[in-house]
C-alpha positions in Angstrom: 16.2 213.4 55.9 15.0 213.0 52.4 13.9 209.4 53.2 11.7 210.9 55.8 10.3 213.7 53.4 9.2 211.0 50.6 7.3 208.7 53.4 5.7 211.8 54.5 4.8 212.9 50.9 3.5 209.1 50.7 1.1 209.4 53.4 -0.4 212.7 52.5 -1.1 211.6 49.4 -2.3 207.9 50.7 -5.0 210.6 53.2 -6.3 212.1 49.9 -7.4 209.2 48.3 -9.8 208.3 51.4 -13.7 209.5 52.0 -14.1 213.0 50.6 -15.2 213.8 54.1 -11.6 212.6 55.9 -10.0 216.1 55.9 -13.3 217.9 57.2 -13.7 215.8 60.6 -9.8 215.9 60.8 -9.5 219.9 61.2 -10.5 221.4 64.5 -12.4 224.7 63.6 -11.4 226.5 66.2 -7.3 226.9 65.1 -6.4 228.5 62.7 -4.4 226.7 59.3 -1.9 229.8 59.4 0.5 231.4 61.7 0.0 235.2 61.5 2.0 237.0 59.5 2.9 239.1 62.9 3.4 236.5 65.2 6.1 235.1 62.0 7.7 238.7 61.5 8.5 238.5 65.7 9.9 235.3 65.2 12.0 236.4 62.0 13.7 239.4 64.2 14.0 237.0 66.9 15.9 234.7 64.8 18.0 237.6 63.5 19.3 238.1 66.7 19.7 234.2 67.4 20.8 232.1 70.1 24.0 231.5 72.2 25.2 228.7 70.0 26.1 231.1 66.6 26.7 234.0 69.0 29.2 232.3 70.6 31.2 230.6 68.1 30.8 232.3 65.0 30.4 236.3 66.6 32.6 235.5 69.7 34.8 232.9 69.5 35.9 233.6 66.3 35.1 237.2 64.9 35.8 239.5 68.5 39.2 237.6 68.9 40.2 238.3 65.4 39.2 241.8 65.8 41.2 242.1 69.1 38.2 243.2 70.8 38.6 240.4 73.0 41.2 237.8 73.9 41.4 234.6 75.7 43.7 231.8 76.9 41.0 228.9 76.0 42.6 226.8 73.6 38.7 226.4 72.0 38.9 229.9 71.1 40.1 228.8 68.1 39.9 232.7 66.4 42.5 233.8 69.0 44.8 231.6 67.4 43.8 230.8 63.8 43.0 227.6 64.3 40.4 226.2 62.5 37.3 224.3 64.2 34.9 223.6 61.1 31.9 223.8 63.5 32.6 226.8 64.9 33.2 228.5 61.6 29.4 227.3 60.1 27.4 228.0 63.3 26.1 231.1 61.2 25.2 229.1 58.3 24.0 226.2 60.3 21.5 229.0 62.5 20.5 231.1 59.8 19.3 229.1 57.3 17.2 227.1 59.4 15.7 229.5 61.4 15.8 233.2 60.2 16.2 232.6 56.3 13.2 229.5 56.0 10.9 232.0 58.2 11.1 235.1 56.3 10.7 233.2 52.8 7.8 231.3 54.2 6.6 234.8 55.4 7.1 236.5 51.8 5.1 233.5 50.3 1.9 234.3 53.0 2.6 238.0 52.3 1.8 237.4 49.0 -1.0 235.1 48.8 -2.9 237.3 51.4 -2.3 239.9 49.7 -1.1 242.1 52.3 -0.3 245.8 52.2 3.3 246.9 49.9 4.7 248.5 53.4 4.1 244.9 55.1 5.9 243.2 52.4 8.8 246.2 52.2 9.6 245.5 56.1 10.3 241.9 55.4 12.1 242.4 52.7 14.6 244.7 54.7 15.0 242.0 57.2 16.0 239.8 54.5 18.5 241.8 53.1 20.1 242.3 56.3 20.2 238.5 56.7 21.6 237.5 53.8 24.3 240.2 54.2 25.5 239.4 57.2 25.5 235.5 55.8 27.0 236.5 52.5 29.6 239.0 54.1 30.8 236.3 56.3 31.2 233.6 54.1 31.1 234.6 50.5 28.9 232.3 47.8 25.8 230.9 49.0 22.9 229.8 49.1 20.3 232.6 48.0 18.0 232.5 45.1 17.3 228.6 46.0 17.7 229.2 49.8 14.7 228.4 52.5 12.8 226.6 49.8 12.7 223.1 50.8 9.4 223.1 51.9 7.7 225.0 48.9 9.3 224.6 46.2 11.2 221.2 47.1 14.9 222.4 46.4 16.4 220.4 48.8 20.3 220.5 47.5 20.4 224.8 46.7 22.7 225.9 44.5 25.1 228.6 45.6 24.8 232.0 44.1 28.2 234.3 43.3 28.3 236.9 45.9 28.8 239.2 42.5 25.2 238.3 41.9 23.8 238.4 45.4 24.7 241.8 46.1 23.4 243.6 43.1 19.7 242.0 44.2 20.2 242.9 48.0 20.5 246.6 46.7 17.8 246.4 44.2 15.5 244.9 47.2 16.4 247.8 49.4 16.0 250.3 47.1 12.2 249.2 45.9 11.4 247.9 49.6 12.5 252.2 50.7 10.6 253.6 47.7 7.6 251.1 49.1 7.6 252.7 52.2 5.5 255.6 53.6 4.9 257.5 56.9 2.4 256.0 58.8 2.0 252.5 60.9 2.3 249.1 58.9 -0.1 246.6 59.3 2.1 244.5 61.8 2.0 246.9 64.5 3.0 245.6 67.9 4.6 242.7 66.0 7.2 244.3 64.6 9.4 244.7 68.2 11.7 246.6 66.0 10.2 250.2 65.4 6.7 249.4 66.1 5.6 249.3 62.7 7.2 252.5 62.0 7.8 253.1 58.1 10.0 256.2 58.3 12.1 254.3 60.5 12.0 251.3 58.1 13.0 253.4 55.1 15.8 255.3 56.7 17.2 251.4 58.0 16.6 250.5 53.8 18.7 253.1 53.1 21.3 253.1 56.0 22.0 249.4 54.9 22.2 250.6 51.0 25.0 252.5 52.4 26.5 249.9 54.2 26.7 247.3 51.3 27.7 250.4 48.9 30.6 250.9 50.6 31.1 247.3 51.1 31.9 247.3 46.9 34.7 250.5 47.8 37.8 248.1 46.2 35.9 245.6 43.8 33.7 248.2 42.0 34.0 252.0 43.1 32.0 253.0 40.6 29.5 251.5 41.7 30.1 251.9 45.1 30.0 255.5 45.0 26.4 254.9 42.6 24.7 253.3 45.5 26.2 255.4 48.5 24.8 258.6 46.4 21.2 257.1 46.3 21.3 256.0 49.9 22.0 259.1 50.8 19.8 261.2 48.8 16.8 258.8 50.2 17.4 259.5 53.9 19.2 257.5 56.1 19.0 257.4 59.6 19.5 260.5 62.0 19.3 260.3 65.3 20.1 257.8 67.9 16.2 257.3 68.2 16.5 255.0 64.7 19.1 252.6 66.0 18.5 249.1 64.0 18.1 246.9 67.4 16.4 244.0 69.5 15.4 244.5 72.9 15.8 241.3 75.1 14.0 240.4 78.3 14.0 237.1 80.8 11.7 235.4 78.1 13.8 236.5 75.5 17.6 236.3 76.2 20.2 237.6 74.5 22.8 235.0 72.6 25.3 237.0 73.4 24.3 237.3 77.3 24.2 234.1 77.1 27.9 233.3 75.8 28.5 235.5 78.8 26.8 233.7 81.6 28.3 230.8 80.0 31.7 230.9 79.6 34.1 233.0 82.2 37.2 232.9 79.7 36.9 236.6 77.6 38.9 238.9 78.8 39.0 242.8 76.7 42.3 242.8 74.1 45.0 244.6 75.1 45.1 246.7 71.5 41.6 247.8 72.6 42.0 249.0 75.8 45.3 250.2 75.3 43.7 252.5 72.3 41.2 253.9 74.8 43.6 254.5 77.8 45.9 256.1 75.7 43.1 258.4 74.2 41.6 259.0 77.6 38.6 257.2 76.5 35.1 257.2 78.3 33.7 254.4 76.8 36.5 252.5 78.6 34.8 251.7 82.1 31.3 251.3 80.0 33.0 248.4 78.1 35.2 247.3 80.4 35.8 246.2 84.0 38.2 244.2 86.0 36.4 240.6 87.5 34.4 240.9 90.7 38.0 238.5 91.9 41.2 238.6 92.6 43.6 236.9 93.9 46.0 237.6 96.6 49.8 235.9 96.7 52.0 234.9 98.7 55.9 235.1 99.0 58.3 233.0 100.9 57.1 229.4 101.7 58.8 228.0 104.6 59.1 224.7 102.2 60.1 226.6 98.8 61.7 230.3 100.1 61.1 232.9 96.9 57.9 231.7 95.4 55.1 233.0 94.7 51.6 230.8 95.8 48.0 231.8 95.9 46.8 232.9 99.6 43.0 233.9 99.4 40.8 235.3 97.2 38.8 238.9 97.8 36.1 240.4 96.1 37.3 243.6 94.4 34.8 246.8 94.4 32.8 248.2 92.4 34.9 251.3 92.4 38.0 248.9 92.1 36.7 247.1 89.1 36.3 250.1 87.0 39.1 252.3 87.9 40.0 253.3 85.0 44.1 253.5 85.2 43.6 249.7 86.6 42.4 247.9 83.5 44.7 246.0 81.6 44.2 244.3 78.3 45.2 240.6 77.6 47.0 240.1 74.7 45.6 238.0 71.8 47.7 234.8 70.9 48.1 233.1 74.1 47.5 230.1 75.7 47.7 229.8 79.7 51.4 228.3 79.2 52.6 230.8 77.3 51.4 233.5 79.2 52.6 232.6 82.6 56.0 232.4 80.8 55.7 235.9 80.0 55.1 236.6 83.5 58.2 235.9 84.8 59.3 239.3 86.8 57.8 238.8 90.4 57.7 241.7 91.7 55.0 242.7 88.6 52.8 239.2 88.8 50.1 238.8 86.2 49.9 234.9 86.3 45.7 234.5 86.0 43.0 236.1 84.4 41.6 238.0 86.9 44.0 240.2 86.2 42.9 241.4 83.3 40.1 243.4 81.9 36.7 241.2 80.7 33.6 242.9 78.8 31.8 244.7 81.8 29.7 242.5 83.5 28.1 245.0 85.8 26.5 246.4 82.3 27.3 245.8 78.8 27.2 241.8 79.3 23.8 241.1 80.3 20.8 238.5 79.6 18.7 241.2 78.8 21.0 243.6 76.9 20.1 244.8 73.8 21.3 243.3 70.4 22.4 245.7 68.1 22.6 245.9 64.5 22.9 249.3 63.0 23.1 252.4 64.8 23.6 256.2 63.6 27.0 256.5 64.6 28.1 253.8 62.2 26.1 256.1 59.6 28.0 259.4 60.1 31.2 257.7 59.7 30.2 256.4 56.9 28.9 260.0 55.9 32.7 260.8 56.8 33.8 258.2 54.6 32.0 259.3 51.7 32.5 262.9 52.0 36.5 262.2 52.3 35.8 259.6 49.2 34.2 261.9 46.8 32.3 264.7 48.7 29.4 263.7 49.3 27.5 264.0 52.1 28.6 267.4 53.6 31.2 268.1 56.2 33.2 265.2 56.7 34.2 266.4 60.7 30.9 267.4 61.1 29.9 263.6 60.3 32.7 262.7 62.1 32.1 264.3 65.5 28.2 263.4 65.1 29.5 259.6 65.2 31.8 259.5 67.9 29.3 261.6 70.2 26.2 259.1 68.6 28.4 256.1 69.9 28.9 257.1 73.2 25.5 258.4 74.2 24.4 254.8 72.1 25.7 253.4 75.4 23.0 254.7 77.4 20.9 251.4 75.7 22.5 249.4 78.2 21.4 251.3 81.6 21.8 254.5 83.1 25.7 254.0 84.4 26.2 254.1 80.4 25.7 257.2 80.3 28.9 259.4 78.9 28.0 263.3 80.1 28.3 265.9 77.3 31.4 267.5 79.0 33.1 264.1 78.5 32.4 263.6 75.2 33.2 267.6 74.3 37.0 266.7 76.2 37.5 263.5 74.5 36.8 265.1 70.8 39.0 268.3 72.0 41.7 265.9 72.7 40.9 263.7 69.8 40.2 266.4 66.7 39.0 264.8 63.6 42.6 264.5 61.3 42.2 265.4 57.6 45.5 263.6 56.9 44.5 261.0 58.1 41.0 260.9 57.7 39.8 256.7 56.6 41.9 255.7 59.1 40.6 258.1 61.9 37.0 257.1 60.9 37.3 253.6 60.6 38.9 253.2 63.8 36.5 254.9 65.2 33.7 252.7 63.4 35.9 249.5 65.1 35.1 251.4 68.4 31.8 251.9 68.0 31.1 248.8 66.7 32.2 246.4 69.8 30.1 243.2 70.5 28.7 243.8 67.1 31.5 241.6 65.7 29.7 240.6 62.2 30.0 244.3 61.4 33.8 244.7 62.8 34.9 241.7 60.5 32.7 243.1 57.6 34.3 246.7 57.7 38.0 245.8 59.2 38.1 243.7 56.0 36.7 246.4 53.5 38.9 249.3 54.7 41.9 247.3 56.9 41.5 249.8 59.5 42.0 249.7 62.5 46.1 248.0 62.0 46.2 245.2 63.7 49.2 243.3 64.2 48.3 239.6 63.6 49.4 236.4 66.0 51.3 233.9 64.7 50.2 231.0 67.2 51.8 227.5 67.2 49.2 225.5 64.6 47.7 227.8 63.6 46.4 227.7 59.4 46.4 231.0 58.2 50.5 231.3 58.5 49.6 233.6 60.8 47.5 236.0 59.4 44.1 237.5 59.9 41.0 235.0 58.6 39.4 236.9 56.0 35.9 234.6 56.1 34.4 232.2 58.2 33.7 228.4 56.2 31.2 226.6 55.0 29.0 223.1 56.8 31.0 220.4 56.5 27.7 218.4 56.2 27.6 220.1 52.8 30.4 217.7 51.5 28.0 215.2 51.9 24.6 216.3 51.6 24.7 218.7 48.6 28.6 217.6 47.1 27.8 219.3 43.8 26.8 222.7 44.6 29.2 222.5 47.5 32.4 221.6 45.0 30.8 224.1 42.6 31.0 226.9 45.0 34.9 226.2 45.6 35.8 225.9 42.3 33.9 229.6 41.7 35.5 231.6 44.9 38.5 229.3 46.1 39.1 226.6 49.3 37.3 226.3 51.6 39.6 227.5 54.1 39.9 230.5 56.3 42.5 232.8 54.0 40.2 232.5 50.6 39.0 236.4 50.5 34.9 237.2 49.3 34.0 238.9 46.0 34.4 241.9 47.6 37.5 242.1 49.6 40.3 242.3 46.7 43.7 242.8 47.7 
């Protein structure tokens, strides 16, 4: 690659030492030299969102198994089982940095030379934060002063920066990018497919992430944890569903993790999920959740082999049938298809395939065109909660507490009208499930691991920060975490080889480059 660079330098400069006149007849006058700065900002929150191939293996494959969101028997579901396949674990890293991060610092760099409007600038910023977080959150030290600079600034080989030092900066950017903002319409308009080019949305996502990333320092610096929650919320974060941080997704536009779905038929729903909502009488349950549109009908009593069980025919299951709610079952994380049909040993109660078993709801939640979601308010009241629990802040903490778990239900209207939860529902479900004072970070969090399904970057994040909801871990033949719960994702293998300094400099700062080494911020 940086063979190719230097013979491309070489000819560019070989162009300028020809007729003064060369680069006039070579430009046609009727394209511009630029991208717009709006058509780049769509492309940056496109990126954000990605594709299927980091959706897949870094959010799915790894992140909503570990969670026990979802489960699976595929033996390439490596974060089912603790395995570790390298590839997988980078597919962030490998996406981000090449697509989202190189876009928005090549869109700061035109910001600034056209010298566009503070608010225009403030927006970008935002999105970069939230970028880097999620990348710095999942992996620990990297790349981030140097990052996305190839091209201008030839830094080919970045250096990676301490998380220590990266997250001081990410809340200094959102706190001058929120006191940028105003209340009127940036200059990107249309472009920004976010909020429309809404600052007062803008500013309350600035300072809903400031409280995201405060709390994220809760057990490495409390301090100043508690510091940055109090600003965030004394600058106004967001309020109302209507503020949700999110991408909408169309035909042209798919969503990464639609597309895991169309893809791949293996997820099935974790039994510790949908066990906590059947037990709690959950409505979210049948929004999330559904049996498969197949099952499969046996038979007993070969002529051949008398007491066995066989397949006989397949027959498409209802709607109705598919999300009765006392019919879903959860798979349990930790198998493979061996070792679960050897759990299935009593005949008479015959779970031996998949279609058995619960699978995200593909009549809803799953689709192509879903919406990606990022932030939403309920995640902020329960951090309200949190903080109010922490050091009273905030107000009432079952006040925030009841505004979250209502926020996250009617948040499931996003995907269509049948995820709609009526008001009566949600007034039994928190009658039956009263906020707990003695119990209180454990009642929210859980909650937050609820509300936070298919947005698995943010379950890892805040499963890791408070250690609720308990899981019980797996313990799966091979696996290399001696059967406990990954607490990161790691690095390219390619950086081994293509930048070995900064790469062995980066492990000798945090620890191996394995699965078990813990971030900055998530101290025992």
């Amino acid at each position: 690659m940086k063979k190719s660079i230097y013979i491309l330098l070489f000819a560019l400069l070989s162009v300028g030492a020809c007729d003064d006149g060369f680069e006039e007849l070579n430009v046609n006058p009727t394209k511009p030299n630029q991208v717009a700065a709006s058509n780049k900002l769509t492309s940056v929150m496109k990126f954000i969102s990605s594709e299927r191939y980091d959706n897949w293996r870094a959010g799915m494959i790894y992140q909503s198994t570990m969670m026990q969101h979802v489960a699976t028997t595929a033996g390439y579901w490596s974060g089912d089982k603790y395995t570790w396949n390298k590839g997988y674990a980078s597919s962030l890293l490998d996406r981000y940095y090449e697509n989202a991060i190189k876009t928005i610092v090549d869109l700061q760099v035109q910001l600034d030379e056209e010298e566009a409007p503070e608010e225009m600038k403030s927006i970008v910023r935002i999105l970069r934060v939230f970028a880097f977080s999620r990348i710095t959150d999942l992996y620990g030290d990297v790349p981030y002063s140097e990052a996305g600079k190839a091209v201008l600034d030839e830094i080919f080989l970045p250096k990676y920066d301490a998380q220590s030092e990266i997250y001081p900066d990410l809340l200094n950017e959102l706190e001058e990018a929120a006191a940028a903002l105003g209340t009127g319409t940036s200059g990107f308009g249309a472009a920004d497919v976010i909020y429309n080019g809404d600052q007062t949305k803008w500013k309350k996502l600035a300072n809903s992430l400031m409280l995201r990333l405060g709390l994220r320092l809760v057990k490495v610096d409390p301090t100043a944890s508690q510091a940055w929650v109090t600003k965030a919320i004394a600058g106004g974060v967001m309020t109302s569903n209507e503020d949700i941080f999110y991408l909408t997704h169309d035909v042209n536009n798919k969503n990464g993790l639609g597309e895991v779905f169309t893809a791949d038929s293996n997820p099935r729903m974790s039994d510790t999920f949908i066990n906590l909502l059947q037990d709690n009488n959950d409505p979210r349950l049948t929004v999330l959740a559904s049996l498969p549109a197949e099952k499969i009908i046996f038979k007993e009593d070969l002529p051949d082999n008398p007491g066995t069980y066989v397949e006989d025919f397949r027959e498409d299951r209802t709607v109705a049938e598919r999300l009765d709610f006392d019919s879903q079952r959860g798979l349990a994380n930790g198998n493979d298809n061996e070792m679960l049909n050897d759990q299935n040993v009593d005949l008479d109660n015959l779970f031996s395939n998949l279609n058995d078993y619960s699978e995200p709801n593909r009549l809803l939640v799953t689709s192509e065109t879903s919406p990606m979601i990022f932030q939403t308010y309920a995640e902020v009241e329960f951090m309200l909660a949190e903080a109010n629990v922490r050091w009273g802040l905030a107000g009432d903490a079952a006040t925030h507490y009841n505004n979250g778990v209502t926020a996250a239900m009617k948040q499931l209207s996003l995907y269509g009208d049948a995820g709609i939860i009526s008001d009566s529902d949600i007034t039994d479900y928190l009658t039956a499930n009263p906020y707990d004072a003695n119990n209180a970070i454990e009642q929210i969090n859980t909650q937050y691991w609820v509300a936070t399904f298919l947005n698995e970057y943010e379950t890892f994040s805040n499963w890791r920060r408070t250690g609720f909801p308990v899981l019980t871990p797996v313990n799966y033949p091979g696996n290399v975490t001696n059967g406990t719960i990954p607490r990161r994702l790691t690095y390219s293998e390619s950086e081994q080889s293509n930048n070995p300094d900064n790469y062995a400099a980066a492990i000798a700062a945090q620890g191996p480059d394995v699965l078990t080494t813990r971030v900055w911020w998530d101290v025992e």
